[in-house]
C-alpha positions in Angstrom: 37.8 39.7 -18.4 36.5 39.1 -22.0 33.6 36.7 -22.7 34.4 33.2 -23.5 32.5 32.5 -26.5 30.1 29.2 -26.0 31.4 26.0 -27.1 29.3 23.3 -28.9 28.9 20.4 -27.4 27.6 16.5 -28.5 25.2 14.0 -26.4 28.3 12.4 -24.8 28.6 15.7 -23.4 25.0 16.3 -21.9 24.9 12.7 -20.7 28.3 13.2 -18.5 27.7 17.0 -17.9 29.0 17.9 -14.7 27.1 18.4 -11.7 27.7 22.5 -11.7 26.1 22.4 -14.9 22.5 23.7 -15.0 20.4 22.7 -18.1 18.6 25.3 -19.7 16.1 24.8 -22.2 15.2 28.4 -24.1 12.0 26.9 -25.8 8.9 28.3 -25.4 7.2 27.4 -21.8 4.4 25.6 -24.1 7.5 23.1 -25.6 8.8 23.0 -22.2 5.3 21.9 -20.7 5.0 19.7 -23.7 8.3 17.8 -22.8 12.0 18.6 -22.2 15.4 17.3 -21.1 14.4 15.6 -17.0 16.2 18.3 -14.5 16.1 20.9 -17.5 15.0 25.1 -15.9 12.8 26.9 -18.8 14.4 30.7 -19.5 12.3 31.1 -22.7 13.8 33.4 -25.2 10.3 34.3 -26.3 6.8 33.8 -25.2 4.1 31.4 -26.9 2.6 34.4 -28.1 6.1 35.7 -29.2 7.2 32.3 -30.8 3.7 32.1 -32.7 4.3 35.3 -34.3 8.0 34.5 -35.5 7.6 31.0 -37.0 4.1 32.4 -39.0 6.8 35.5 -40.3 9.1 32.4 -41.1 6.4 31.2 -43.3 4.8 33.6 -44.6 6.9 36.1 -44.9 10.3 35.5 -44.8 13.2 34.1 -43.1 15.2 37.8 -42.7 11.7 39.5 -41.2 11.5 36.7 -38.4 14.7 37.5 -37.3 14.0 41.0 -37.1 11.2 40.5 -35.1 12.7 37.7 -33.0 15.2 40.7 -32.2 12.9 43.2 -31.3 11.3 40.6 -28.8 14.4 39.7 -27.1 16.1 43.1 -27.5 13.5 44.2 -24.7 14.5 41.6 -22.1 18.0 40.8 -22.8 18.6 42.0 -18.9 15.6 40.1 -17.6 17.4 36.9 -19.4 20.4 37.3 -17.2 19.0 38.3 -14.1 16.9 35.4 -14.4 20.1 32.9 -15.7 21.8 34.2 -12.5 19.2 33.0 -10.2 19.1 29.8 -11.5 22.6 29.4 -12.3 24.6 31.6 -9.5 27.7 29.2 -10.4 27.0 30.6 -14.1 28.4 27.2 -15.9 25.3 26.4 -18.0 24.7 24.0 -20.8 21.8 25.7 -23.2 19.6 23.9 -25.7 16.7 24.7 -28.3 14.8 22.9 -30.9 17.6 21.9 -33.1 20.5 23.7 -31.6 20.1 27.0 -34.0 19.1 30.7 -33.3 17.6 30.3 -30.0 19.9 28.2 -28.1 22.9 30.4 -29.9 21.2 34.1 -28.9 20.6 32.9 -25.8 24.4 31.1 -25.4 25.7 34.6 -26.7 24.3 36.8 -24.2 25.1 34.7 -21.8 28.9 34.7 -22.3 28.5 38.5 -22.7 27.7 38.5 -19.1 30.3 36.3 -17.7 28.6 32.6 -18.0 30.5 29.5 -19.5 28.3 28.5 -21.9 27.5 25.6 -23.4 25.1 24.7 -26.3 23.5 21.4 -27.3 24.8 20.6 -30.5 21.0 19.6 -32.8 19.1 20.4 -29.5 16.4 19.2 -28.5 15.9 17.4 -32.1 18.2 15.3 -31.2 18.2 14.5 -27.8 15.0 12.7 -28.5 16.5 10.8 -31.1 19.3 9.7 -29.6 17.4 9.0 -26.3 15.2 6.7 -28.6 16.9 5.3 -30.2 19.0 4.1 -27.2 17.5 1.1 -26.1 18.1 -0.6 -29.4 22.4 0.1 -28.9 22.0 -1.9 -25.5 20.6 -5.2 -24.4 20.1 -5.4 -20.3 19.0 -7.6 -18.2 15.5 -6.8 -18.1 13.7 -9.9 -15.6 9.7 -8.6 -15.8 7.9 -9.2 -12.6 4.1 -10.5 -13.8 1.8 -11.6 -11.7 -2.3 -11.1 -11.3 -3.7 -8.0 -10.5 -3.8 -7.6 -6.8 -0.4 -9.7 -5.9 1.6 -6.2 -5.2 4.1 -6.4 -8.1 4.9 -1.8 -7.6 5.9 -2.8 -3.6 7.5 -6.5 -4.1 9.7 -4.0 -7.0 10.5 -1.1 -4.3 11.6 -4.1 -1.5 14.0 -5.6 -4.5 15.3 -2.0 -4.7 15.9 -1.6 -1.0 17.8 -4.7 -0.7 20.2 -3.5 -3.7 18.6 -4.3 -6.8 18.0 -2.2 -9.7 14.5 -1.1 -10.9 12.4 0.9 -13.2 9.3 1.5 -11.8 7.7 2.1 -14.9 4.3 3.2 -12.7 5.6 5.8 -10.8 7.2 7.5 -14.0 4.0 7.5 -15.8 1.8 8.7 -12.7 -0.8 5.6 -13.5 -1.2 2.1 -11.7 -1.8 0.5 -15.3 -5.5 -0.1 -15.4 -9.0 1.6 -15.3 -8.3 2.1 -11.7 -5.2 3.7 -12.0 -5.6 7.5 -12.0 -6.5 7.1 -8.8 -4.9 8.8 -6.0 -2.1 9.9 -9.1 -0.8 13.3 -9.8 -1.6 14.2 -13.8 0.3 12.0 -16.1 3.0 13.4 -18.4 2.5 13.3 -22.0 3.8 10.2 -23.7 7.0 12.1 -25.0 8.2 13.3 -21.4 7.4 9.7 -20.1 9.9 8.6 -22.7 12.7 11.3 -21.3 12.0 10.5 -17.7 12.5 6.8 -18.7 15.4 7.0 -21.0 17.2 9.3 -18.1 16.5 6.6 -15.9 17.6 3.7 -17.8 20.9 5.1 -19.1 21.8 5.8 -15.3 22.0 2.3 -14.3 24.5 -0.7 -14.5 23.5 -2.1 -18.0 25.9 -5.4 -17.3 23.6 -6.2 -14.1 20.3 -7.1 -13.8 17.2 -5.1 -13.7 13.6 -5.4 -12.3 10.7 -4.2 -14.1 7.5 -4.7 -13.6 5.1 -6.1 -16.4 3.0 -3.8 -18.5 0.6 -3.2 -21.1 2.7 -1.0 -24.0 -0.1 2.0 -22.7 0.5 3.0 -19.3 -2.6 5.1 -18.6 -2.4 7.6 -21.6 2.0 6.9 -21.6 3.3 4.5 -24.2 6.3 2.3 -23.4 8.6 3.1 -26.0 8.5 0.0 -28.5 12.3 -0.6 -28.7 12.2 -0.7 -24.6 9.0 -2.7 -24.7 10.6 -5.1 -27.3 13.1 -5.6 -24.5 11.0 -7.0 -21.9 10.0 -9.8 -24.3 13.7 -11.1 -24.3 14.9 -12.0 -21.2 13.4 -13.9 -18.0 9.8 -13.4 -17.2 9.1 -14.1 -13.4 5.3 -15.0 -12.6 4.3 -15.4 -8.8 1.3 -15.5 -7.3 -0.1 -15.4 -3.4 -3.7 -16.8 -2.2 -6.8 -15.1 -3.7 -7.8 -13.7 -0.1 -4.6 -11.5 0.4 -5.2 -10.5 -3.4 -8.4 -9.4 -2.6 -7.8 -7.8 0.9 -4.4 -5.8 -0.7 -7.0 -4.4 -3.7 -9.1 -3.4 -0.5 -6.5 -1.6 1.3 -5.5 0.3 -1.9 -8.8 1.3 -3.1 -11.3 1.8 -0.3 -10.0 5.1 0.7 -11.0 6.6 -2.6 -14.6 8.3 -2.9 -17.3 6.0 -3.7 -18.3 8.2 -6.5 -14.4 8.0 -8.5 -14.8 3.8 -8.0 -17.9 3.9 -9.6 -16.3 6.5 -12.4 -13.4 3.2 -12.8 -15.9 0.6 -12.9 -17.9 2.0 -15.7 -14.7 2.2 -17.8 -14.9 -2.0 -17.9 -18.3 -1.9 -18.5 -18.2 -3.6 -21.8 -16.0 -6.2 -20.4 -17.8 -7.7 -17.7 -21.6 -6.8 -18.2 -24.5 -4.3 -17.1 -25.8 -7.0 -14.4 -22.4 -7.4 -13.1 -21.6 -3.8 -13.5 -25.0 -3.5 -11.1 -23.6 -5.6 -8.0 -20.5 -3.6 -8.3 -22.3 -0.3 -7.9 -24.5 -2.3 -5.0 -21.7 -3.7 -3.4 -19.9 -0.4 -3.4 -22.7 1.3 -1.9 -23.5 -1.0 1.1 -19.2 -0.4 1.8 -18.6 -4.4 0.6 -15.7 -3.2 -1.2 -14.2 -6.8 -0.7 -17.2 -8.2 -3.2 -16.5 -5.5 -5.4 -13.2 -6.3 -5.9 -13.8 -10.0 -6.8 -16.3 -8.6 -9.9 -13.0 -6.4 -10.6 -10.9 -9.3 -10.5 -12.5 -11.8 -12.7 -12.3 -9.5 -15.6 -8.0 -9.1 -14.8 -7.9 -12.6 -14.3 -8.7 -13.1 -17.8 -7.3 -10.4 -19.4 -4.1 -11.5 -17.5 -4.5 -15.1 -18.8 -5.1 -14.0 -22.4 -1.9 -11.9 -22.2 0.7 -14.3 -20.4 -0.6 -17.3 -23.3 0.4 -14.7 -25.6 4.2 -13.8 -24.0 6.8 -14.7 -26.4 9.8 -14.4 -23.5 12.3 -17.5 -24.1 12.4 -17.8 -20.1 9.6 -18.4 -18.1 9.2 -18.9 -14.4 6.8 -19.4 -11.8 6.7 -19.0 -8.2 3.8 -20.2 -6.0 3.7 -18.4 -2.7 1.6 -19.2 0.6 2.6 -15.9 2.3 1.7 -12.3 0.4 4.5 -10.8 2.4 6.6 -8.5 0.1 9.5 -8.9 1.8 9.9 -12.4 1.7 8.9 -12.6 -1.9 11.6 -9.9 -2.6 14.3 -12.4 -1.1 13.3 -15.6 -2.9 13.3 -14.3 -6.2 16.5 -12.6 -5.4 17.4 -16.0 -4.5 16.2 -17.9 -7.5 18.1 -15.6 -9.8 21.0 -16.0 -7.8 20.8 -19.4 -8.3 19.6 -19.0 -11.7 22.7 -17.3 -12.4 20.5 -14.3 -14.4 
């Protein structure tokens, strides 16, 4: 049966690729540890090493001699490419990208057709992907109601109960690996860098129902290291803000529950990082508190500094609707269902 050669296909493509489709980006594993397409398998056509050594031939030398040498790398383990491709893509129906679409992604897309795969290759790659992906956000206006509240009122599980009674959600949180302030490394795998946060995000947000609501939960732009993308953070200034709050004791007992099982030493590590913010004598009593196990005192010295840097920033929120929900009960389940009430009500 002759090879089929690879076809060339747009965004609209990749974002309705079928589900026998695997995603293969050829980059180099550095690139691909760097940031890549979400559910994306690395077959690099050439090592970091290998890469290093063609682009500073591109450069330097010219354009002609990098190829050659790109050849004489992948000449060597054009087998190893498709026992690899077969592994990862028994069904051999593949959708292939690069940097901009070029050499790589077309070497790679070639020998793979040689061997029997349907191939398909992201027309301006990777390039391009992240443009269109940010660039997104801007072509659509959602829904977005931001769910704000003081630290310590459970915003990340009053979200997850909104999405277990049918609601849609970003948990912007969970993508970034960080709870949003100087305690929130904590207990979280590494974070990605800032461009992966925005492909995990963007794959997220093009997957839901743009003409129905959905929940996110307010942030700082930095998340952690992570920025919010400032077209998606300009969105969650223009729609409904929801505040709540809960009584200061179930504030201070949830920060408790969260925290205390985290090494005294790592707490410390966190407080230090407001330092500045609410004083060496203060600072003091934390580390004193923390060390006779009062983590319940520590967390009110914690507290007043969020209090006000919460205060400052919801004086300062420009979003045309404001609302605010005063609960007696911290109990996420209830507050899930009344402010799935109000905005039924609400009609937003």
């Amino acid at each position: 049966m002759p090879a089929i050669p690879p076809t060339l296909v747009d965004m609209n493509a990749l974002l309705h690729a079928k589900t026998d489709w695997v995603i293969i980006d050829v980059r180099s594993p550095a690139e691909f540890a760097k940031a890549h397409i979400p559910e994306a398998l690395n077959l690099p056509l050439f090592s970091n090493e290998e890469r290093a050594i063609v682009g500073t031939t591109y450069k330097q030398q010219s354009p002609e001699q990098a190829l050659l040498i790109g050849l004489e790398f992948a000449g060597l383990k054009m087998r190893q490419y498709i026992e690899q491709a077969l592994l990862i893509a028994p069904e051999k129906k593949v959708l292939v990208y690069c940097w901009r679409g070029g050499k790589r992604s077309e070497s790679m897309g070639w020998l793979l057709s040689m061997a029997g795969f349907e191939v398909h290759i992201l027309k301006g790659g990777y390039k391009y992907y992240r443009r269109y992906a940010l660039h997104y956000y801007a072509m659509n206006q959602p829904k977005l109601i931001v769910l704000g509240g003081q630290t310590g009122i459970g915003k990340t599980y009053v979200l997850h109960q909104l999405l277990h009674k049918g609601e849609q959600i970003i948990d912007l949180e969970k993508l970034a690996n960080h709870k949003g302030s100087a305690f929130g490394s904590l207990g979280e795998a590494p974070q990605p860098s800032t461009e992966h946060f925005e492909n995990l995000l963007f794959e997220q947000f093009r997957k839901l129902d743009l003409s129905k609501r959905i929940f996110v939960e307010n942030e700082s732009q930095a998340i952690g290291t992570c920025l919010i993308p400032r077209d998606f953070f300009v969105l969650m200034k223009q729609y409904y803000y929801i505040q709540y709050t809960i009584p200061y004791v179930d504030r201070v007992d949830r920060l408790v529950q969260q925290y205390a099982i985290y090494p005294i030493s790592d707490l410390k590590a966190r407080f230090d990082k407001i330092k500045n913010k609410i004083g060496g004598e203060q600072l003091k009593r934390a580390y004193q508190f923390l060390d006779q196990n009062d983590f319940g005192a520590a967390a009110v010295i914690a507290l007043k500094f969020y209090d006000k840097t919460y205060l400052y920033g919801f004086e300062n929120n420009t979003t045309p609707h404001k609302l605010m929900i005063d609960f007696e009960d911290a109990d996420t389940v209830l507050i899930a269902e009344e402010i799935i009430k109000t905005c039924n009500q609400l009609n937003i």
